[in-house]
C-alpha positions as CSV (number, residue, x, y, z in Angstrom):
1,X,-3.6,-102.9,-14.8
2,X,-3.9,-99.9,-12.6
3,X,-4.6,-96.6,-14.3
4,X,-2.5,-93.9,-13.7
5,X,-3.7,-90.7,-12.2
6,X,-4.5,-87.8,-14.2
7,X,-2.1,-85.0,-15.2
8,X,-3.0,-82.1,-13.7
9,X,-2.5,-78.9,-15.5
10,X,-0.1,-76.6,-14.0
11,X,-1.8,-73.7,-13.1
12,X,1.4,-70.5,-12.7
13,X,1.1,-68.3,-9.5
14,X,0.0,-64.9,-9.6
15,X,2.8,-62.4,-10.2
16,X,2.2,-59.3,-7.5
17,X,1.0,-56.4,-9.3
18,X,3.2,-53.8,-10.9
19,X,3.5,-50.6,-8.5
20,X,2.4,-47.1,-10.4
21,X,6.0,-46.1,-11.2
22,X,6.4,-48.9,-13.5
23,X,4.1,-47.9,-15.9
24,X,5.4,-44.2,-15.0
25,X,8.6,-44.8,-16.2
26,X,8.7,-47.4,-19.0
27,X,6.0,-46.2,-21.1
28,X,4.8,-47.5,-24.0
29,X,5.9,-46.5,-27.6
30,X,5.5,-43.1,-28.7
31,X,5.0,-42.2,-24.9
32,X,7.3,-40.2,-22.5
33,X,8.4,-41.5,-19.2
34,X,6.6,-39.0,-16.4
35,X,8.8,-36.8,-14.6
36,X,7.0,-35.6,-12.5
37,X,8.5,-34.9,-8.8
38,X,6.2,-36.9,-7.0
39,X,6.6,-40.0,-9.2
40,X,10.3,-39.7,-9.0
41,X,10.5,-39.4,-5.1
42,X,8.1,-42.5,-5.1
43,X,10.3,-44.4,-7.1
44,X,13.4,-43.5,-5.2
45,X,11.6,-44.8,-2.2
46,X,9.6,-47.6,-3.6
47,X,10.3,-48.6,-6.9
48,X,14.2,-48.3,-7.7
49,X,14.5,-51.0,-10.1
50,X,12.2,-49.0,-12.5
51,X,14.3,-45.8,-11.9
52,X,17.4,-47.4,-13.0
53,X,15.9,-48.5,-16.0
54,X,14.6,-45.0,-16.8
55,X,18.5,-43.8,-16.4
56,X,19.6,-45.8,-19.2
57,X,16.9,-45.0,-21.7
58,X,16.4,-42.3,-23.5
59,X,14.9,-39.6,-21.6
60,X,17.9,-40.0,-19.3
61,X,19.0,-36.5,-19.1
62,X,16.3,-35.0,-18.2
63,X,15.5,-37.6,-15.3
64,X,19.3,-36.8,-14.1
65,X,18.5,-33.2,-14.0
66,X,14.8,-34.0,-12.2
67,X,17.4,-35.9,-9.9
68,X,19.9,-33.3,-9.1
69,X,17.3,-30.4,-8.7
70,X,15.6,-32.5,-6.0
71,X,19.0,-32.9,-4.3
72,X,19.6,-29.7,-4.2
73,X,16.4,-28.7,-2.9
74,X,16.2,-31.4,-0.7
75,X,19.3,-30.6,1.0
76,X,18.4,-27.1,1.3
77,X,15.5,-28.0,3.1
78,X,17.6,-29.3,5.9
79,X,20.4,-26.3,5.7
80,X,17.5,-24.3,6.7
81,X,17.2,-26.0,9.7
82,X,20.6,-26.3,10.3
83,X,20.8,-22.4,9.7
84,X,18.2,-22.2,12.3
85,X,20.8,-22.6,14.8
86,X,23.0,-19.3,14.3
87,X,19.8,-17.4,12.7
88,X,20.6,-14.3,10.7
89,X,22.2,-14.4,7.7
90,X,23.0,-18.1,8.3
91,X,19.2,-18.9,7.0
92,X,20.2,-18.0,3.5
93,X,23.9,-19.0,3.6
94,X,23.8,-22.5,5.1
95,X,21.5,-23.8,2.9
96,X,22.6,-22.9,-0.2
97,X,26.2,-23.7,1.1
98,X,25.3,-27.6,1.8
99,X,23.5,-28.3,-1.4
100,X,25.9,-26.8,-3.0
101,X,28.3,-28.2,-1.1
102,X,27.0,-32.1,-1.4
103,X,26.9,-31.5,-5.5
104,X,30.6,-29.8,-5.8
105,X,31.6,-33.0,-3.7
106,X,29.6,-35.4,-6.0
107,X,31.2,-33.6,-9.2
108,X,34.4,-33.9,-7.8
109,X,34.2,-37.6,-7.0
110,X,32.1,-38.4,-10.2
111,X,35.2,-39.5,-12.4
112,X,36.9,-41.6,-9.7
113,X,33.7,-43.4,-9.4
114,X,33.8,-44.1,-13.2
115,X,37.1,-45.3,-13.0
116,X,36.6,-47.6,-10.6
117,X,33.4,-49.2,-12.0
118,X,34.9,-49.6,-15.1
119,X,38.1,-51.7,-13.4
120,X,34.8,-53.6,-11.5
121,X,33.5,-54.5,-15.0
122,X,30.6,-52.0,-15.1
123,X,29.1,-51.5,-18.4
124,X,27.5,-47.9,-17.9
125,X,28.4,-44.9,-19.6
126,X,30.0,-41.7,-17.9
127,X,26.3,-40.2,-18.3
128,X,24.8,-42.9,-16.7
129,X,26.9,-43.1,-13.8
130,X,26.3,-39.7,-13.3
131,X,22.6,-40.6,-13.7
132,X,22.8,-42.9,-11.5
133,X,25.0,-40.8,-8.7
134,X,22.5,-37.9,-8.8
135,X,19.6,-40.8,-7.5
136,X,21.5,-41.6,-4.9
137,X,22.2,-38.0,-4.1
138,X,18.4,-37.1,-4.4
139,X,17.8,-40.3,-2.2
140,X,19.9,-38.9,0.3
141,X,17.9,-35.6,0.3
142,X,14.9,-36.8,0.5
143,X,16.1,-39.2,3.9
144,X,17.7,-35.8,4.9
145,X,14.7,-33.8,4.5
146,X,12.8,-36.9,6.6
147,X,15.6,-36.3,9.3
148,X,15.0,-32.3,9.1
149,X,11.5,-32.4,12.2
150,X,14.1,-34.4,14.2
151,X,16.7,-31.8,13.9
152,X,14.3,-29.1,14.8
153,X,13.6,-30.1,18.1
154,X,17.2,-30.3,19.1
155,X,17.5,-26.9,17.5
156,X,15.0,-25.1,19.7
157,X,16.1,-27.1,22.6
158,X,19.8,-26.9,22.8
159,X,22.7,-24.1,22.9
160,X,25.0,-26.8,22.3
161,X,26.9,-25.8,19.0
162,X,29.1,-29.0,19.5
163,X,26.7,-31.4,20.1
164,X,24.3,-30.1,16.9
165,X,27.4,-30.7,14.7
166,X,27.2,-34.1,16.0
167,X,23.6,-34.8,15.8
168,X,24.0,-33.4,12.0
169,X,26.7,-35.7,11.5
170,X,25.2,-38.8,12.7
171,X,21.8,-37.9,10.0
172,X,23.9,-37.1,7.4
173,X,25.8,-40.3,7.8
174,X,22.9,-42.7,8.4
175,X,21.2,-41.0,5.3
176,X,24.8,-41.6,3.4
177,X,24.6,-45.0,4.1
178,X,21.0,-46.0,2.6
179,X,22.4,-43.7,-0.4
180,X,25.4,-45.5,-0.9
181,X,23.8,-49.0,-0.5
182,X,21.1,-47.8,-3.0
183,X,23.8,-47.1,-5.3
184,X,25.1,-50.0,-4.8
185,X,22.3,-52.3,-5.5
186,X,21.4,-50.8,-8.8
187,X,24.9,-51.1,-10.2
188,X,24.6,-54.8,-9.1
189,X,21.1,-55.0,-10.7
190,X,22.6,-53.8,-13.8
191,X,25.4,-55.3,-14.1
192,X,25.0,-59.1,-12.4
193,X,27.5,-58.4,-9.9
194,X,28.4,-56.4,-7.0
195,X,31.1,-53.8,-7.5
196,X,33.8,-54.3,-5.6
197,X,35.4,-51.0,-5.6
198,X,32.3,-49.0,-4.7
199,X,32.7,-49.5,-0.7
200,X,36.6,-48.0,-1.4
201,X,34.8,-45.1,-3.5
202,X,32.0,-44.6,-1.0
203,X,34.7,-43.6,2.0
204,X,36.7,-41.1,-0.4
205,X,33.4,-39.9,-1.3
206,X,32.5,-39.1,2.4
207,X,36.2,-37.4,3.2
208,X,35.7,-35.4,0.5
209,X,32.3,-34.0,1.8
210,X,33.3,-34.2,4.8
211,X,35.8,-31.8,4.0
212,X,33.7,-29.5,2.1
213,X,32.3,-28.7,5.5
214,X,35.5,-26.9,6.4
215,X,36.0,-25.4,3.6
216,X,32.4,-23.6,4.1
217,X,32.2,-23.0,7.3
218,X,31.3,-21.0,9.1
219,X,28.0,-23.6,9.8
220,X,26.5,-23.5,13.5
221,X,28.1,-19.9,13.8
222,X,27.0,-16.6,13.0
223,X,27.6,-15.5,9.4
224,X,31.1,-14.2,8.4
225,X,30.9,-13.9,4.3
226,X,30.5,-15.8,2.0
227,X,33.9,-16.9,0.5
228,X,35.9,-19.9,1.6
229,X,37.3,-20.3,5.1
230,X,41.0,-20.8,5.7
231,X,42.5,-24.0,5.0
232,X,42.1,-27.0,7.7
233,X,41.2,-30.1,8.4
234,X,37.4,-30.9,8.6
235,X,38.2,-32.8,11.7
236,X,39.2,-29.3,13.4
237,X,36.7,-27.7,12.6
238,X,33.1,-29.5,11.3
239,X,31.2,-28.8,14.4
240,X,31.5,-24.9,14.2
């Protein structure tokens, strides 16, 4: 009889190690997830799977408000080179009038998107889909704030008021789009499907900031106070 061959053990592959931000944020117990701004950035950019997780645990608020602060700064970053444009007063006013701007327009669309998840089958809580919009509104910043060199050189190069509005448009909605897909992939991540709704929310989402532009304009002008402009269309009027 011929013997049969040996049974070779099965030897498992090496699992890739763990980045940094996975130990940052699920710590151990007794410990506190780190918050600091560099590890969140990184894990916006590197590590998003680990940064969902940290939004539905229990140190959760204060991640969101890590989050929104880095928004807010990070799209502040790029008013000021938008402000550059008009100079003057504009330095001060544009940038506080887009961060504020892009988190009035996430507040306002923050119980639509709710809604709609919950009709997708989404199992998250008001708070953590607000968690959860704030990273995407911080990874927008930080691809804005990447954008903000390129801007620059347009800005010193260019009297054009109509074609900076454009060449701010076109950043904003590139860095949209990564925000919006990010979202996207972390609701499917926690929820074992992809949202159907979100692509429907995502376009009112943009209107609605869209049309915050209006409403605080003057942008690529010289200043002209700081309350609300007139009401139009942001189609009208974006580029000035």
């Amino acid at each position: 009889m011929s013997e049969k061959p040996p049974v070779l053990p099965h030897i498992a592959e090496p699992r890739p190690p763990l980045g940094p931000n996975a130990t940052a944020m699920h710590p151990g117990p007794g410990e506190r997830p780190a918050l600091g701004w560099g590890a969140i950035a990184d894990a916006l950019l590197k590590d998003p799977d680990a940064l969902l997780t940290a939004l539905t645990g229990r140190a959760s608020g204060a991640l969101t408000g890590r989050l929104a602060a880095l928004a807010f700064f990070g799209t502040a970053a790029y008013g000021l080179i938008v402000g550059l444009f008009p100079g003057g007063l504009q330095l001060a006013a544009v940038p506080l009038k887009l961060a504020g701007g892009l988190l009035a327009s996430a507040l306002i669309c923050w119980p639509s998107l709710y809604i709609m998840l919950c009709l997708s089958g989404a199992r998250q809580s008001a708070l953590q889909v607000l968690g959860l919009l704030t990273a995407a509104l911080a990874l927008l910043a930080l691809l804005l704030a990447g954008f903000a060199p390129v801007a620059w050189i347009f800005t010193q190069s260019t009297r054009s008021a109509a074609f900076m509005g454009g060449l701010h448009l076109l950043l904003w909605a590139v860095s949209c789009a990564f925000a919006l897909r990010s979202l996207g992939l972390g609701l499917q991540t926690l929820n074992g499907r992809p949202m159907r709704a979100l692509p429907v929310w995502g376009a009112v989402f943009v209107l609605v900031c869209l049309q915050m532009t209006a409403t605080l304009r003057p942008l690529l002008s010289p200043f002209s106070g700081w309350g609300f402009a007139p009401r139009t269309f942001f189609l009208e009027t974006w580029c000035r």
